[in-house]
N, C-alpha and C positions, 0 to 999 in steps of 0.2 A: 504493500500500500504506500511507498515510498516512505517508511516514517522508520521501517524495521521493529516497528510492532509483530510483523509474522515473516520467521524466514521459515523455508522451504528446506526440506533434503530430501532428496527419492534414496530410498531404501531398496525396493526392486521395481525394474523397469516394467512396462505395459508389453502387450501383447497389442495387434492391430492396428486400425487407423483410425476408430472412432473415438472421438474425443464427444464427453457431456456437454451441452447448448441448453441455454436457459429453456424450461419445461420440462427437460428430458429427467425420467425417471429412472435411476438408479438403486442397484444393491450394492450396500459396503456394510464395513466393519468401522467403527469406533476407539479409541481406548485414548482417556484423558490423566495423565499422572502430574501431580506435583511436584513442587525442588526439592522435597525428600520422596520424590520417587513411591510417593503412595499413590493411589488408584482415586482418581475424582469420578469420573465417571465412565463407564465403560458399554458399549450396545456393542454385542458380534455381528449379528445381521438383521438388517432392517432396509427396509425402502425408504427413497426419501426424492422429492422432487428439487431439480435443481433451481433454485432462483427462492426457494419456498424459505420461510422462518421457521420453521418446524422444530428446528435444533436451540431455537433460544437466544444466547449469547456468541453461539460459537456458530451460527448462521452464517454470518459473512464472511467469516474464513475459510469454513468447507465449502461456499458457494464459488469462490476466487478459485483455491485450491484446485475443485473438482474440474474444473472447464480444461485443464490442459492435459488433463489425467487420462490413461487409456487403462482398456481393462484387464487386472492383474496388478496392476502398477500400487507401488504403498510408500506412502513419503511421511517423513516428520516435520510438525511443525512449532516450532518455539515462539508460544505465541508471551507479547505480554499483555497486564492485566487487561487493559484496554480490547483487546480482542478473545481473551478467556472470559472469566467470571468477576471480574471486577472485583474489589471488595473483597470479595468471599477467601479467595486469595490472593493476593497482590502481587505475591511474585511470579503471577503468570502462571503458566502450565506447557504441558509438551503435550501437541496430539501427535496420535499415529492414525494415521486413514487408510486403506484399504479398498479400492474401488474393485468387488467382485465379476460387476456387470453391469452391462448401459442396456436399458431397454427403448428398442426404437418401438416409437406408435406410429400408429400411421393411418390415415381415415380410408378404410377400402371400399366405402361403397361408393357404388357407379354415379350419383349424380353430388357424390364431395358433400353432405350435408352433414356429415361425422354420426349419423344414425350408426353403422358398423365400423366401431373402431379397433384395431388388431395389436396387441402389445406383443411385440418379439420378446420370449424367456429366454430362449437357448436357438443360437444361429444355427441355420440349414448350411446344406454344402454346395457351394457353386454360384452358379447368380443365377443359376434358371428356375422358372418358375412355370404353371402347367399353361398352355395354351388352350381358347375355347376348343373344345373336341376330342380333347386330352383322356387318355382312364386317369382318376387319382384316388386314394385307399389314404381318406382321414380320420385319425382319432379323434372321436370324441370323450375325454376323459370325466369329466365332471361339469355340474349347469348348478347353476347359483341364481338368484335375483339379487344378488351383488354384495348380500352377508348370510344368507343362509339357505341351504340345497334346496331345489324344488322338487315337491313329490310327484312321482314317478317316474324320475329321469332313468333312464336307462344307457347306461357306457355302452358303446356300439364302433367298430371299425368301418364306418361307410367305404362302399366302392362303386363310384358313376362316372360318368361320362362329364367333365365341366362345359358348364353352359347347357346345356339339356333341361335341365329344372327337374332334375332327377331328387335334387333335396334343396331345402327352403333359401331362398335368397341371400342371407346370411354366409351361409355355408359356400355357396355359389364365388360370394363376393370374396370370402377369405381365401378358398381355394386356390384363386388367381393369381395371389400377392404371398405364397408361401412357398419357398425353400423345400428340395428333400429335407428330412429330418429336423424340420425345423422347429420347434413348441413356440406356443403363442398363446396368450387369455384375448379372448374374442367378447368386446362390449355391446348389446345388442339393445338400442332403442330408439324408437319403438320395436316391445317384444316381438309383435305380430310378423314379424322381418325372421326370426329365430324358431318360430312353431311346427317342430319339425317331428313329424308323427315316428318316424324311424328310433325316434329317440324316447319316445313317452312323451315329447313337449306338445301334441297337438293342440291341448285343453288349457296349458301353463295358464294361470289367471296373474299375473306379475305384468309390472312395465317394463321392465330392464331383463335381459336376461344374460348372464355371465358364462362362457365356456370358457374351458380349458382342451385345445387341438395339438394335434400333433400330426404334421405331412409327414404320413410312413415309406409312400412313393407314389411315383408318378410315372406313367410309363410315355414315354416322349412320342410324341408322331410328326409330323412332317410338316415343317414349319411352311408359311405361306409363302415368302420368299422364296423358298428351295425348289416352289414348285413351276411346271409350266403352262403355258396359257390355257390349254387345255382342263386341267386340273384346276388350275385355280376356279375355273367359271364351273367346272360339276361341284367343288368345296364351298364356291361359295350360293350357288342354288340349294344344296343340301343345306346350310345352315340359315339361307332364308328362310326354309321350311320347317324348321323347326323353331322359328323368331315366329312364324304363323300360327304355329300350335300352342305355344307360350301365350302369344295373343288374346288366342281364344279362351286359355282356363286362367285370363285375366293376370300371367304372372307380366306386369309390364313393363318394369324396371330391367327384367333380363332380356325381352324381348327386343328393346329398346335398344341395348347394351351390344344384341347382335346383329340388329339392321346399320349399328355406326360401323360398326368394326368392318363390315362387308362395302358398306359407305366407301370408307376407308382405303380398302383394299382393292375396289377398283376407280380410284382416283384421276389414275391416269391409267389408261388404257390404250393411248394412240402408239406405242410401243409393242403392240399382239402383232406376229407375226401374220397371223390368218387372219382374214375380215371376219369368218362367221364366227368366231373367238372372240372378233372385241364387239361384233352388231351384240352376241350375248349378253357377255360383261357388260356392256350399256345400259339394257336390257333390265340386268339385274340390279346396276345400283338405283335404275328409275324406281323400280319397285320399291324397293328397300327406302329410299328416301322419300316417296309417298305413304308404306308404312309405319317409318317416323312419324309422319304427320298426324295420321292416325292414331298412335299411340301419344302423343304430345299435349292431340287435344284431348283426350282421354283423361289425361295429366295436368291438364288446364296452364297447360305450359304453351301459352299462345303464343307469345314474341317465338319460340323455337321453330312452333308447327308452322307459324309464317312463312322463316327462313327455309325450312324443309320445301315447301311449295315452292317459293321464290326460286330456288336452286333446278326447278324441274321445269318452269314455266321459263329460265334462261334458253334453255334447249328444246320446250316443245309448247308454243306461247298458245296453243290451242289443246292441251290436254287438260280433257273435264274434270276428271279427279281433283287432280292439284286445284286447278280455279275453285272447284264447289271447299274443298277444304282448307283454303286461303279465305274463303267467303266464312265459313266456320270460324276462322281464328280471327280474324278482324271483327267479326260478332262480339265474339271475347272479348276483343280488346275494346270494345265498345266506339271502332269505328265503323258507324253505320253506313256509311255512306261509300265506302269502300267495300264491307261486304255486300252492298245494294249493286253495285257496279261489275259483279263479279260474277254474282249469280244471275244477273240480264245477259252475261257471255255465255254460261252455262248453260240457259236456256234458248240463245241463236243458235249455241251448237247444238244443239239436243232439247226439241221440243218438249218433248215428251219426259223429261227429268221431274220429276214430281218432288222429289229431295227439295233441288233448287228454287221449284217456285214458293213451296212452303218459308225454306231461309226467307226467302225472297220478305215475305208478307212479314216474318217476323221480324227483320231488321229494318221494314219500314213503321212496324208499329215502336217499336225502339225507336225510331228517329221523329217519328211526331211526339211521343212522350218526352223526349229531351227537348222538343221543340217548346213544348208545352210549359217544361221546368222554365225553361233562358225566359220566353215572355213574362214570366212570374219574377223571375228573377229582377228584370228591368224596368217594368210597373210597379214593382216596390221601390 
């Protein structure tokens, strides 16, 4: 702290390259002795957040200390009173610290809202991790409501297929973001994201639900990249059809999850050595990006389901779909007069749309009632 109130000595060095950052949750070891080398205070192992006061007096020196620490590493620190106990003893104290392990979080669910947040316990080996289509064989070890077991959990080794909606959403989402042999405590809220009938959870009546996972393996297939044009466009109509089927038993977060990824994957396509390879691949991300739509508004996630449309009506300025469900999300959005404009296309293209005329009537009963509100508003 520049004053030599706390010097430093590493004792033994760290392991790896992760260093603790303010948040990050840590396991260490303790021990605080005085100038006569008695025991002030001592914790073996305990959790502790870094940035937190938890520790008291000696908070801001384990907080300093920890950030450059890696794990395994154990340093002494000759603190004086000012950053010991004050008072209590004056002549300072010696700590030894201990940093056992850095636990990374990490928010794994697919739209970032920290609903399924995943604590790394013990690192996995490698960097890889299962891609959608993958077999992977996960432990579920224990389920908590975040201090005491929920009844009827049942311990179970799952083995599916990721991205499938083989097991609950949760599960899906951790799957993704796990290391062979990796453990992890999995925070789940809302529970309804974790009610995973495989497990006893179908009924869970809790808001939070706590797992404790372990990725025992994952058997690899054949990444998108590696493949060729051909393959890619039967990989990825196979996994639009199953984003269809998701659709339909309403799981729509996963479904979602696999119309981007295929989105994604044919991006760019003017690189397909054969036409009838990329007329496909075309093909398929229209779909897929109209099935965004569809899911989005489902999700009342207008501003997206727009852009989804937007992106289909660049390349095909008279497809009815996208226009009726751009007219849908401007509804939303409560501008009426755009989705009025939209569905009068819909209906030159296609007379007969009964969908459209219906929007049609209801965004203009929408835009007289707002019409209605402004005159009130201004006569006041």
């Amino acid at each position: 702290f520049g004053d030599e109130g706390a010097v430093k000595t590493q004792l033994k060095e760290g392991s790896g390259w992760k260093s603790p950052s303010a948040d990050s949750e840590v396991f260490l070891s303790l021990k605080a002795t005085g100038a006569d080398g008695a025991v002030i205070e001592e914790r073996p192992d305990f959790e502790f957040i870094v940035g937190s006061e938890s520790l008291g007096t000696l908070s801001k020196v384990c907080n300093a200390a920890l950030k450059g620490m890696k794990k395994g590493e154990e340093v002494q620190l000759k603190l004086s009173k000012e950053y010991a106990y004050g008072d209590k003893h004056p002549e300072g104290a010696t700590l030894t610290l201990t940093l056992h392990e850095i636990y990374e979080t990490k928010d794994v669910s697919f739209s970032k809202d920290k609903s399924v947040m995943k604590k790394s316990t013990k690192e996995g080996e490698g960097w890889d991790t299962p891609k959608d289509s993958w077999t992977v064989k996960l432990k579920v070890e224990t389920a908590t409501d975040g201090s005491a077991p929920i009844p009827g959990f049942q311990p179970q080794t799952l083995e599916f297929t990721a991205g499938n909606g083989d097991v609950c959403d949760a599960l899906e989402m951790a799957a993704l973001e796990m290391k062979n042999g990796e453990q992890a405590v999995l925070t789940v809220c809302p529970a309804t994201l974790a009610l995973e009938a495989r497990l006893g959870l179908k009924d869970a009546k809790v808001d939070t639900i706590v797992l404790k996972l372990e990725m025992v393996e994952f058997v690899k297939g054949k990444d998108t990249w590696n493949m060729d044009d051909a393959e890619k466009v039967e990989h990825g109509v196979a996994r639009k059809d199953v984003g269809s089927a998701l659709f339909k038993q309403g799981r729509l977060a996963l479904a979602l999850q696999k119309y981007k990824k295929i989105e994604n994957m044919f991006n760019y396509v003017d690189n397909f050595k054969e036409e009838d390879n990329k007329t496909k691949a075309k093909a398929v991300r229209l779909a897929c990006q109209l099935n965004s739509a569809a899911v989005q508004l489902k999700l009342k996630e207008y501003g997206e389901a727009k852009a989804a449309c937007n992106s289909v009506l660049k390349d095909e300025k008279g497809n009815v779909k996208a226009l009726y469900r751009r007219a849908q999300a401007e509804l939303g959005l409560k501008n009426f007069q755009e989705s009025m404009a939209d569905c009068r296309k819909v209906v030159e293209l296609d007379p007969q749309n009964k969908e459209a005329r219906a929007l049609l009537k209801q965004a203009q009963t929408c835009q007289k009632e707002e019409d209605k509100k402004a005159k009130g508003l201004f006569a006041n």
